[in-house]
N, C-alpha and C positions, 0 to 999 in steps of 0.2 A: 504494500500500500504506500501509496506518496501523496502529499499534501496538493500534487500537482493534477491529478484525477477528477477528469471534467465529473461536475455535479448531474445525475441524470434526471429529468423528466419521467416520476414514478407512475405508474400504473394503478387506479385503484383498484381492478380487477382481478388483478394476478400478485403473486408473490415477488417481490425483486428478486432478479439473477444474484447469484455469489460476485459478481463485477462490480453489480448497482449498489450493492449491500457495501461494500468495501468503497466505494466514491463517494456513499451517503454517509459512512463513517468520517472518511475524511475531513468533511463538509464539518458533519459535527466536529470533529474538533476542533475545527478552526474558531466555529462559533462559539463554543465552551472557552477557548482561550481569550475569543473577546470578551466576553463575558468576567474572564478571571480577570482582566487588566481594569473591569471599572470595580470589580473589587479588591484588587488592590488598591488601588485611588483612594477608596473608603477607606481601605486598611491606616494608608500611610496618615489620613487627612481627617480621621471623626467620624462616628456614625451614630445618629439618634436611632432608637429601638424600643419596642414596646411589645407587650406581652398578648399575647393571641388568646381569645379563647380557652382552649387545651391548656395552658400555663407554656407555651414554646414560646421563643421569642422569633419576632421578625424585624426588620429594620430595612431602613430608605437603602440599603445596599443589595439584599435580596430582591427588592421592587425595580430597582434599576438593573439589575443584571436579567432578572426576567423580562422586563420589558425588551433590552437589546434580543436575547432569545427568541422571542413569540415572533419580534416582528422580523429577523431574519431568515424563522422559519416559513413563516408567512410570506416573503418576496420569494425564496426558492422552491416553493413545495406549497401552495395557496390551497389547494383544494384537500389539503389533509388537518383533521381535526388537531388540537394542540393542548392538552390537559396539563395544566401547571401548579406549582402549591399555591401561589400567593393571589393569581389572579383568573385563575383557569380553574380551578379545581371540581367544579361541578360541571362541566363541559362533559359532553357524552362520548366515548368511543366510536372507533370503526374500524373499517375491514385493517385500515393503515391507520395512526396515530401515535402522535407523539408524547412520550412522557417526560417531563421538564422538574430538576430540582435546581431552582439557578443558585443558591448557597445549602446548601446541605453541612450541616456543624457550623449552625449560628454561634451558639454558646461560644466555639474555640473561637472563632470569628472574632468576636466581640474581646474573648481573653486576648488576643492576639500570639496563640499557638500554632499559628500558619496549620492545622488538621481541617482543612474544610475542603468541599468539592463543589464544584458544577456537574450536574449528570442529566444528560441528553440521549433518548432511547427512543427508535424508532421502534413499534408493534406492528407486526400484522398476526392478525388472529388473535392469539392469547400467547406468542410468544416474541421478545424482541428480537431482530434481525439485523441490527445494525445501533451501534451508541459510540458515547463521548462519555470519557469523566475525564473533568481536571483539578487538578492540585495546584492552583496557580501562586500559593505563597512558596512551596516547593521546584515550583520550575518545572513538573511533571505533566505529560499527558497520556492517557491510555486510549485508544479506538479500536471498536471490532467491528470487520463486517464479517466475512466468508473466515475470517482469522484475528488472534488479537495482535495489534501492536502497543509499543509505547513510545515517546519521543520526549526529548527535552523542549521544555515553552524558551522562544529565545524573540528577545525583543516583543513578546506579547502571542510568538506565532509559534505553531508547533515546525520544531526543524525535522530530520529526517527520521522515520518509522523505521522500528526493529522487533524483528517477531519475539514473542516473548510467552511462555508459558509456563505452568502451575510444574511443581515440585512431586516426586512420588515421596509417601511417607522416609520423612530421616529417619536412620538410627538409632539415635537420641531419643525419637519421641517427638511430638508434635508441637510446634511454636503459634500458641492460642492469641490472636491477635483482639483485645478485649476491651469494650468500652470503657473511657475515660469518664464517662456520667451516667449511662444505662445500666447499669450493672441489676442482673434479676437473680434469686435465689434459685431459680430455675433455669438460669444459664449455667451457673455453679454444678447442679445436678444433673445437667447434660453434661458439662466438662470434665467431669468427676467420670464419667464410664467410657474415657477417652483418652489414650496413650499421651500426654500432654507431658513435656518435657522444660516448658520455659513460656511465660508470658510475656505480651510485648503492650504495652496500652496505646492504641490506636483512635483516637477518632472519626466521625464521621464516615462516608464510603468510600474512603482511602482503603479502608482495609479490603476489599473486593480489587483494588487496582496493587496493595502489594502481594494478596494471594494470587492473583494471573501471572504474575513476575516470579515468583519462587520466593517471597521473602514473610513467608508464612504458611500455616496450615492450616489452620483452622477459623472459624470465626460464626462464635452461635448469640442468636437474636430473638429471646422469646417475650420479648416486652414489644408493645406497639410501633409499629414504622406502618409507610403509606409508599405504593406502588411507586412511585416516582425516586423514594431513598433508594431503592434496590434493583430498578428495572437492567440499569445502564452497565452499573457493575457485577450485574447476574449474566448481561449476556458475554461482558469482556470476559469475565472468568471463566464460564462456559467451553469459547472458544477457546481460550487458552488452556483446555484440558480440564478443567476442575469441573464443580459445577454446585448446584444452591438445590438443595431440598425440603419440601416441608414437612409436616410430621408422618405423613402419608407415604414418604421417603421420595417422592414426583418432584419433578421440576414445579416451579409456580407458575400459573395461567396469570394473564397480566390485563386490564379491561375490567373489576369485579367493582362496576357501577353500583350495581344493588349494595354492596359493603362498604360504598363511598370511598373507596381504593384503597380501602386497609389490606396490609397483607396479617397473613396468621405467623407463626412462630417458624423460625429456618433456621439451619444449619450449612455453612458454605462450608466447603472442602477445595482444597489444591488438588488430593490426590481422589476419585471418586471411591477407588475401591472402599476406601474410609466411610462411607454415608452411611453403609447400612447400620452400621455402629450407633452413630445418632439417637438416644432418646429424647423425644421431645414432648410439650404437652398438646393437646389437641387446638386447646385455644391460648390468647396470650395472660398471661395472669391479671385477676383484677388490680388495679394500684391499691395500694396499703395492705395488701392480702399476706 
């Protein structure tokens, strides 16, 4: 894949070819990298933030990164639906659409831990085909279309793609990449029936772009996220050999309108053969339980 791959004219009829799939990654990254440079902007210069609903925070940094987002996607791909956190969220799926998280790890954001992402997934059907996640206080970008790559962000633009894929279990034991603020007693009890060798504290869905790289193995999530946290770094990992389960031990269907795009509890792997291992709970635990 190269950042230089003419963007295609999608089909809503049919499935993208593994070409179109890899052009339309590209595409995303570029636009997840602009997207990281007006958050850096925020980063370097201030950002007012305010507490949502749910108690999550959001702030004039997520609005503006999703804005450049919608409407990027919107000039190259118009007749495909656009489901976002901040401004999209109730928007309805289809045969093709796109799921947008433009700051994913507000929190670190806001700490100024550089652990935050942009993540950009095209769907058809219930499964993604093509995404972006970027790390842009890291300097990183990962894309998959037909395959994963990852590139260094250089002057705001992803420089050249290198294939990059997921780790068979080490020797040692498995390197649990593990929320810095999520932490569930039933992640713990999932982790606990799992050859776990060393913990790394991760943020945000960084950890889905350093398990497709090899620089981890694990990574379990049984507390609430929304299709949009996971879509993008479910499918780069995928490609890259691993792959995300849910308790049912399935890949996750992606489109669950009726759910309001909640996903249920998952377990990602570098290595697959590892999944079946996974206990997980059927649903996500209540808060305070």
């Amino acid at each position: 894949m190269t950042s230089a791959l003419m963007t295609p004219a999608l089909a809503l009829d049919r499935l993208p070819t593994p070409s179109e799939r890899d052009a339309v990654a590209a595409r995303l990254a570029g636009i997840a990298a602009a997207a990281g440079e007006i958050l850096r902007e925020f980063e370097r210069g201030g950002c007012s933030h305010r507490l949502k609903a749910d108690g999550s925070p959001t702030s004039q940094a997520d609005l503006a990164a999703e804005a450049l987002i919608v409407a990027a996607l919107g000039e190259t791909w118009s007749g495909i639906p656009v489901i976002a956190e901040e401004t999209a969220a109730e928007a309805a799926p289809a045969a093709l659409f796109f799921l947008v998280d433009p700051l994913d790890g507000t929190k670190d954001f806001l700490k100024g831990t550089g652990e935050y992402t942009v993540n950009i997934a095209l769907v058809a059907g219930e499964r993604p085909v093509a995404a972006a996640l970027a790390a842009p206080a890291l300097g990183r970008v990962w894309a998959a279309g037909a395959g994963a790559v990852e590139a260094a962000l250089v002057e705001g633009r992803p420089g050249p793609f290198r294939p990059v894929s997921a780790r068979p279990l080490p020797p040692e034991g498995m390197t649990a990449l593990v929320s810095r603020s999520h932490g569930e007693a039933a992640d713990e009890a999932c982790l606990a029936g799992l050859p776990i060798g060393r913990r790394r504290g991760v943020s945000s869905a960084l950890k889905f772009g350093l398990l497709a790289c090899g620089e981890g193995d694990v990574y379990v999530r049984c507390g609430p996220t929304m299709e949009w946290d996971t879509a993008a770094g479910d499918h780069i990992l995928t490609q890259a050999g691993g792959c995300l389960v849910g308790p049912d031990g399935r890949p996750f269907g992606y489109g669950r309108r009726p759910g309001q795009y909640r996903n249920g509890p998952f377990a990602a792997f570098g290595d697959p053969s590892q999944a079946g291992r996974a206990v997980l709970p059927e649903r996500c635990p209540e808060r305070g339980a």
